[in-house]
N, C-alpha and C positions, 0 to 999 in steps of 0.2 A: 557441325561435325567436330570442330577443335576441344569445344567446351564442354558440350552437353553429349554427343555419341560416343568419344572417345573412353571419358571415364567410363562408360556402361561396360564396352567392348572389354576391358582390362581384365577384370574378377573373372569373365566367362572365359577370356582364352585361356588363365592361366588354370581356372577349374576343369576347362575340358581337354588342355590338353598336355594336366601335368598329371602323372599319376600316383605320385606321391599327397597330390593335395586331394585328388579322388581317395585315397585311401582313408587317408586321419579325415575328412567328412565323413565317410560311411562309419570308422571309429564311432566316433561323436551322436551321430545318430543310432546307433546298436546301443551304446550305452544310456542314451537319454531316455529310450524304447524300453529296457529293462525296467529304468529309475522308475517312469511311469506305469508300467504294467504292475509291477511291483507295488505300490504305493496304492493302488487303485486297489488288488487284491484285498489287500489289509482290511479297506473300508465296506467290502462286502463278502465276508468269510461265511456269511449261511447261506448265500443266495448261487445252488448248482446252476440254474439258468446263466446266472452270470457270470458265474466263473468260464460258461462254455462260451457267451457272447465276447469275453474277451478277445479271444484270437480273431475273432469276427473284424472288417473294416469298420464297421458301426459302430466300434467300443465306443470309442470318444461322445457319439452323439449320445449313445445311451447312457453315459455314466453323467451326463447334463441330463439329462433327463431322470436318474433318479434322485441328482443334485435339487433339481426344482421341485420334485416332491416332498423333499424331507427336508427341506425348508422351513423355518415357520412363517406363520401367515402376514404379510406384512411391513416385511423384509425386503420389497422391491429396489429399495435405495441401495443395496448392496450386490453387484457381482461375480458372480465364480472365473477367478482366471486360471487359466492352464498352468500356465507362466512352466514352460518346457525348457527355456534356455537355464533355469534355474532350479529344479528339481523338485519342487516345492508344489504338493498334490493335496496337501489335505485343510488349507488356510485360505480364507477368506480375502478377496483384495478390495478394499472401500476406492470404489471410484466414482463416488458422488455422497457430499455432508450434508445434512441438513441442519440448518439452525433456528435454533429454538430461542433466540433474543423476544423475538415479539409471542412464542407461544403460551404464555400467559393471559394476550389483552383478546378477547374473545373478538371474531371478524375484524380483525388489524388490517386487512385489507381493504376493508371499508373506508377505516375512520382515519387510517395510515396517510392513506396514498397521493391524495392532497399539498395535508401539511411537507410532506417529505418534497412532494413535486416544485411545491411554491418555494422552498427552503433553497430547493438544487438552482430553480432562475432564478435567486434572487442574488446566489453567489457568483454563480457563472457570468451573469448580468454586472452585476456591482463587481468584480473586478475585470471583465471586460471593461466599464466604465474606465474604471483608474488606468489600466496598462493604456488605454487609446488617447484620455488625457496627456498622459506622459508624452509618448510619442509626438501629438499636435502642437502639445502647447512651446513656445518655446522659453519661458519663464519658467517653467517644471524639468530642463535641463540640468538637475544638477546631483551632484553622489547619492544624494538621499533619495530623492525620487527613481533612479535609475535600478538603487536595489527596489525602492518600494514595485516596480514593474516588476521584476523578476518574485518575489513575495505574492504580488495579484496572483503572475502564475502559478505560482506553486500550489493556492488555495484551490484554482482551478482543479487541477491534477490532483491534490487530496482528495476534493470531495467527488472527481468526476470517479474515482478511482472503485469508491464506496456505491452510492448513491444509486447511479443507475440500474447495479443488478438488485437494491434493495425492488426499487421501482418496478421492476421486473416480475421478481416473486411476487410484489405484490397484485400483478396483472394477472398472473396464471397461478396464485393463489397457491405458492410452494415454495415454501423457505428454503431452496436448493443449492449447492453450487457444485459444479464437479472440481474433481480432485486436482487437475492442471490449471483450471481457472481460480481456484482458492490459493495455489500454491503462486500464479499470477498476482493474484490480487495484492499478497503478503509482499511478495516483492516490490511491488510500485506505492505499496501501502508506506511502508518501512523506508525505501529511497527517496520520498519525498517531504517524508516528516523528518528524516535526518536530515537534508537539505537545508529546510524550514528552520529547523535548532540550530544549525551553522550560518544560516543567511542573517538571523535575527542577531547574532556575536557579533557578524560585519556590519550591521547596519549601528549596533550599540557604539564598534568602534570608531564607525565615521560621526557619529553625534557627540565622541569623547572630541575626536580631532578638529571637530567646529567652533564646537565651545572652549576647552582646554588650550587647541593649540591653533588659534584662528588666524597669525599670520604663515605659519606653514602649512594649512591647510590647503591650496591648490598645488602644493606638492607632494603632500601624502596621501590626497587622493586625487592625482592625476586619470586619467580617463584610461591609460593600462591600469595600475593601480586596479582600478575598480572592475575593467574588464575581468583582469585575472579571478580577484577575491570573489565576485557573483560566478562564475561559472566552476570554480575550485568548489565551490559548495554541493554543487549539484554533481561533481565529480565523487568527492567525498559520499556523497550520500546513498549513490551509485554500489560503490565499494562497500559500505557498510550492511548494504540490504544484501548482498552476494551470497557472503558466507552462510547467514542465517536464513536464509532460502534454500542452500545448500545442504545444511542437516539436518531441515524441516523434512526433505524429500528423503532423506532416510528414515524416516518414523515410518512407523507401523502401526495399525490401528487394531487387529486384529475382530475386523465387522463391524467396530464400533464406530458411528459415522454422525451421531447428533455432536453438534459445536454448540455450548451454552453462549451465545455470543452472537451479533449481526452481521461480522463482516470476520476475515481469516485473518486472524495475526498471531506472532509467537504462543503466549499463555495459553490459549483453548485449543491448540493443536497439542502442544507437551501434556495438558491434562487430560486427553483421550486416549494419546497414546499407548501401547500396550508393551513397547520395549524400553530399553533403558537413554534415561534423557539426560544424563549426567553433562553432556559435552553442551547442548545443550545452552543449558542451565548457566553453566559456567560462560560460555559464547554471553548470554543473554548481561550477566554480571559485568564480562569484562568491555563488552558495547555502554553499560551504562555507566561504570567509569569514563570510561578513555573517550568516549563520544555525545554523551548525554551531558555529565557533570562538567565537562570545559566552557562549552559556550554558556552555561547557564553561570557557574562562576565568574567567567569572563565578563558577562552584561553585567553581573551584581557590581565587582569590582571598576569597569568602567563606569559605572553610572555613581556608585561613590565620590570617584575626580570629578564627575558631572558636577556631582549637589557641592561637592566644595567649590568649584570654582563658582557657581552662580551666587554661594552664598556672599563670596567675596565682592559680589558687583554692590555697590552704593546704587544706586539708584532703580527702584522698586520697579517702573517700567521695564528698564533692562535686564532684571532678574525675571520679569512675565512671560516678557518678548523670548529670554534662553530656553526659559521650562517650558514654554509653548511646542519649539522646534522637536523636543523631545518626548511630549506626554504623549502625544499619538504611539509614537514604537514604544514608550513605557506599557499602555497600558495592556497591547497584543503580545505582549512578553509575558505580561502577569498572567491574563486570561490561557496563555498558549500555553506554557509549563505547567500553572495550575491545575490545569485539565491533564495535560501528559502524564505527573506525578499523580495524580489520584489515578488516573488507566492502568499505568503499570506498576504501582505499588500500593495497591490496597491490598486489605489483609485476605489469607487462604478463607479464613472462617466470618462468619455471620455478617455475610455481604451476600445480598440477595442479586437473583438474577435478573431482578428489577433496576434495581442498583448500579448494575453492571450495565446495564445497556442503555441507561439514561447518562452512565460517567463518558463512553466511547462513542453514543451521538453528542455530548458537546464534544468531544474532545476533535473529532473525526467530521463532524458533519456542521456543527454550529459555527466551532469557530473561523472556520474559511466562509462563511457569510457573515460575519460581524468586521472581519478586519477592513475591508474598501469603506464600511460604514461607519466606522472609527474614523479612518484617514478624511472620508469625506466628510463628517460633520463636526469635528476639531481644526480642521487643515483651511487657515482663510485661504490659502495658494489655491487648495482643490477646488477649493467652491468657485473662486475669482475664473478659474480656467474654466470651470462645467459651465459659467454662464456666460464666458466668451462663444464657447464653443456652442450652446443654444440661440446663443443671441446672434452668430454669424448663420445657424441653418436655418432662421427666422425667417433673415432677411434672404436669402438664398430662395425660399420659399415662396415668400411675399413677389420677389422678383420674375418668379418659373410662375405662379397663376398669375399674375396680371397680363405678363406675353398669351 
């Protein structure tokens, strides 16, 4: 009653029994009744029959009904909304995209579905592997490993973000997404690669503070320390995808519903759209400064202090043993920007849509399968702990069939 009856109760007593808010309703409704009757006329000025079914209760269904005939054929991806709160009778509302990424490779659902499937377990898998190593082992207790857990995740959540509704279309054989779940997608799409871009900063500056500054090091990265800095990322990243989800859902598309593209993100919504994307645009710039260029400057410049101080080390072992700790996150830095900048900064013209969807499956879909198998087959730590960890369910094993 407290929580759930009461709000209900509110709007109805003060609707029925104020009469001032009974009046400005009927207001609102007289004039929304015009707007529409009005607007409807317009679109059928030869048709006497229908100017007389107007006044009729059936308007509405009948004016859907000569909606769906004069249609062209084909067109099903697209429906007519009334949209009455808003006045707006003669424009088309896209509430379902189709993309056209794979409409090129003739039966992609075929030859697709597979490769895509085996790619998604093999990421899901392989950093499930790493985040459970971390956890178990207790020699994997330390800054580095702690972000490298939070990083597993993230790749999860990347590819889980994509992948699946690829998967999907490919089953019921329709490159589809509707308009809330595209607009979904963009935001967790966008919230966890900016994440990702800030994780990999903190992870360059704890490899600066290991090497660079190795006796202060369990005080600059104390175990808050690190709390804060992994979870500020994911905060960060949060924030970032907001806004630009925000003014994605103000576009308009006017019917036009094909996405040259496999999954929803900023660029192939702005090039469909049919109103003005100035803010936009600008939003898209001033994210790629102020959030994109920092961490990727920040790893360049820490990793600079890196290569000077290891140069400094006399003794070539201990220069192996330094670059070692660090070539794993060097090289998911390379591979993960690389991919990013060619995604979102290829050129408007003579970039194919082949191109295109081969640059945003690495960028999107590869590289969260590559990074646990980087960390695991560079990392002696990783490997030492995956065969602790085989070698105690062995015996664990061995022990449960001989009973």
């Amino acid at each position: 009653m407290y929580c759930i009856i009461t709000p209900m109760l509110n709007p109805l007593i003060y609707s029925l029994r104020n009469k001032e808010v009974k009046g400005a309703l009927k207001k609102v409704l007289e004039s929304q009744r015009k707007v529409y009757m009005g607007s409807w006329r317009q679109r059928i000025p030869q048709d006497p029959r229908a100017r007389k079914e107007f006044s009729s209760p059936g308007a509405v269904s009948l004016v859907h009904l000569w909606l769906q005939r004069d249609l062209p054929h084909g067109i099903g991806n697209v429906k007519v909304s009334s949209e009455i709160s808003m006045g707006v009778r003669n424009q088309t509302q896209v509430v379902e995209f189709v993309f056209l990424g794979f409409s090129n490779i003739p039966n992609s659902h075929i030859y697709l579905f597979l490769p895509f499937l085996a790619i998604y377990l093999v990421t899901v898998l392989g950093n499930l592997m790493i985040f459970t190593l971390i956890q178990l082992d207790s020699s994997l207790q330390s800054p580095m490993y702690y972000f490298l857990s939070h990083l597993a995740c993230l790749d999860i959540c990347i590819s889980s973000v994509t992948v699946p509704k690829i998967l999907v279309n490919f089953l019921y054989q329709r490159q589809t997404i509707t308009y809330n779940q595209c607009l979904a997608q963009m935001f967790f799409l966008l919230s966890f690669t900016g994440t990702e871009d800030t994780l990999l900063a903190v992870m360059a500056y704890d490899r600066y503070a290991a090497i660079c500054k190795p006796l202060h090091y369990s005080r600059l990265m104390n175990t808050k320390v690190c709390a804060t800095l992994a979870f500020s990322t994911w905060i960060w990243g949060f924030l970032n995808a907001a806004p630009h989800t925000a003014l994605s859902s103000r576009l308009q598309f006017c019917g036009v519903n094909q996405i040259h593209h496999i999954f929803c993100d900023i660029p192939p919504l702005m090039k469909i759209s049919c109103n003005d994307v100035h803010i936009n645009v600008l939003a898209a710039h001033i994210a790629s400064v102020f959030v994109g260029m920092p961490p990727f400057l920040f790893t360049i410049l820490s990793y600079n202090f890196i290569l000077s101080s290891i140069l400094k080390i006399r003794s070539t072992t201990g220069k192996c043993k330094a670059f070692s700790t660090c070539a794993s996150h060097l090289t998911v830095f390379i591979i993960y920007f690389g991919n990013g900048f060619l995604n979102y900064n290829h050129p408007g013209t003579g970039y194919s849509l082949e191109t295109d969807t081969l640059v945003s499956t690495m960028y999107c879909i590869i590289t969260p399968m590559l990074n646990p198998l980087i960390y695991s087959l560079r990392n002696k730590e990783v490997k030492s702990a995956l065969k602790k960890v085989l070698e105690s369910q062995r015996k664990v094993y061995k022990g449960s069939h001989k009973q």
